[in-house]
C-alpha positions in Angstrom: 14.5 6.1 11.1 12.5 6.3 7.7 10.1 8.2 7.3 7.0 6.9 4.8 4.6 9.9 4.0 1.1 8.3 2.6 -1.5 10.3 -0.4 -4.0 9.9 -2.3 -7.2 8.4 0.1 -10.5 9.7 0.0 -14.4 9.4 -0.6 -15.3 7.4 -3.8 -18.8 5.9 -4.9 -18.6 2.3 -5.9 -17.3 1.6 -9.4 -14.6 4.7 -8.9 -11.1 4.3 -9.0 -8.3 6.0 -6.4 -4.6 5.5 -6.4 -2.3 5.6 -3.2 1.3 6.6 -3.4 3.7 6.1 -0.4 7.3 8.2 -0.6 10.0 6.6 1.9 12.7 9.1 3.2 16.3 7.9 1.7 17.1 4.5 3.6 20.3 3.3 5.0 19.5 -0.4 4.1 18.2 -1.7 0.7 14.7 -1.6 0.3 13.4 -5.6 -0.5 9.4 -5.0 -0.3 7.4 -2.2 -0.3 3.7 -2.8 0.0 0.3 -1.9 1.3 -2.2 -3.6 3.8 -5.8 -2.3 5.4 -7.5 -2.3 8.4 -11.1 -2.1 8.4 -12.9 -1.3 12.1 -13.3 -4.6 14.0 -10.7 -6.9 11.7 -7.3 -7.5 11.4 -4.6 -5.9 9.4 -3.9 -7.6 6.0 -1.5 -7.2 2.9 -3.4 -6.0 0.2 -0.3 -5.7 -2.1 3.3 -5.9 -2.1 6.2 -5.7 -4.7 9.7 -6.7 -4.1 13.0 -4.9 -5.1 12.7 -7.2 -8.6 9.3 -6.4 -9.3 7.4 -9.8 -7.7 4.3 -8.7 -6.7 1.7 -10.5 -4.5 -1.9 -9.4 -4.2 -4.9 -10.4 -1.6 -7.4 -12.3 -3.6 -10.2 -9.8 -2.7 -8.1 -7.4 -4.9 -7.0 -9.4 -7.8 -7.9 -7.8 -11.1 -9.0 -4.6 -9.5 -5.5 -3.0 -8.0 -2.3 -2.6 -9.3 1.1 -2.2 -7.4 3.8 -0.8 -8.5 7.2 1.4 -7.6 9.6 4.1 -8.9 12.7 2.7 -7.1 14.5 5.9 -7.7 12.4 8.3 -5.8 11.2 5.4 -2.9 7.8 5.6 -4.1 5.1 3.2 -4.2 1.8 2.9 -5.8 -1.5 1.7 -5.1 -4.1 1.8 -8.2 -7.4 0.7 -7.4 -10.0 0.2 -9.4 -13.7 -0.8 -9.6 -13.5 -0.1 -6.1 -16.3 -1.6 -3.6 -17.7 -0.4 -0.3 -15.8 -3.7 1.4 -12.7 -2.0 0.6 -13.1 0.6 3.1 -10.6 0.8 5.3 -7.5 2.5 6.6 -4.1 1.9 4.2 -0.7 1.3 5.5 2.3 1.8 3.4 5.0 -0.7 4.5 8.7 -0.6 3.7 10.7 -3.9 4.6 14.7 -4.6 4.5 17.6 -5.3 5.3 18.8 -9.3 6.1 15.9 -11.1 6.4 13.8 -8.0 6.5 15.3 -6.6 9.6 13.8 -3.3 9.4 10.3 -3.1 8.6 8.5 0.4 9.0 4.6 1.4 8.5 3.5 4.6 7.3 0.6 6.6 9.4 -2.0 5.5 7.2 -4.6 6.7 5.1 -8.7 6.7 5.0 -10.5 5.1 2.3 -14.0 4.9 2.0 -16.1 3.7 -1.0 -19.8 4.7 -0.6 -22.5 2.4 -2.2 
């Protein structure tokens, strides 16, 4: 079982910046993505950003040129940067760890509020 322990969410006015960080517990199966999706009440989970074990990173459109993934692979950790943040960002964040063949294991983390005021 891994364990993925979430930080960094909060209240921010429009225009502010916050930055997420996810720490997964010590893995018995290499780590290929890590990445981080939202849920906003009334929609549908979606990947917001995710970066694989070689540094590939993919990135919703809505968030392109405002957030910035990336990971310490040593300590498990990844990171959300978000910038210029607006009140449709406002949601709840998952962390996500996937790997294993073909992605086998694939764990979410408990999630974490974030909530940009106009």
């Amino acid at each position: 079982q891994v364990q993925l322990v979430e930080s960094g969410g909060g209240l921010v006015q429009a225009g502010g910046s916050l930055r997420l960080s996810c720490a997964a517990s010590k893995t018995s199966f290499n780590i290929n993505s890590m990445g981080w999706y939202r849920q906003a009440p009334g929609k549908q989970r979606e990947l917001v950003a995710a970066i694989t074990s070689a540094d590939s990173t993919n990135y919703a459109d809505s968030v392109k040129g405002r957030f910035t993934i990336s990971r310490d692979n040593a300590k498990n950790t990844v990171y959300l940067q978000m910038n210029s943040l607006k009140p449709e960002d406002t949601a709840v964040y998952y962390c996500n760890v996937k790997g294993g063949f073909r992605d086998r294991y694939d764990y979410w983390g408990q999630g974490t509020q974030v909530t940009v005021s106009s």
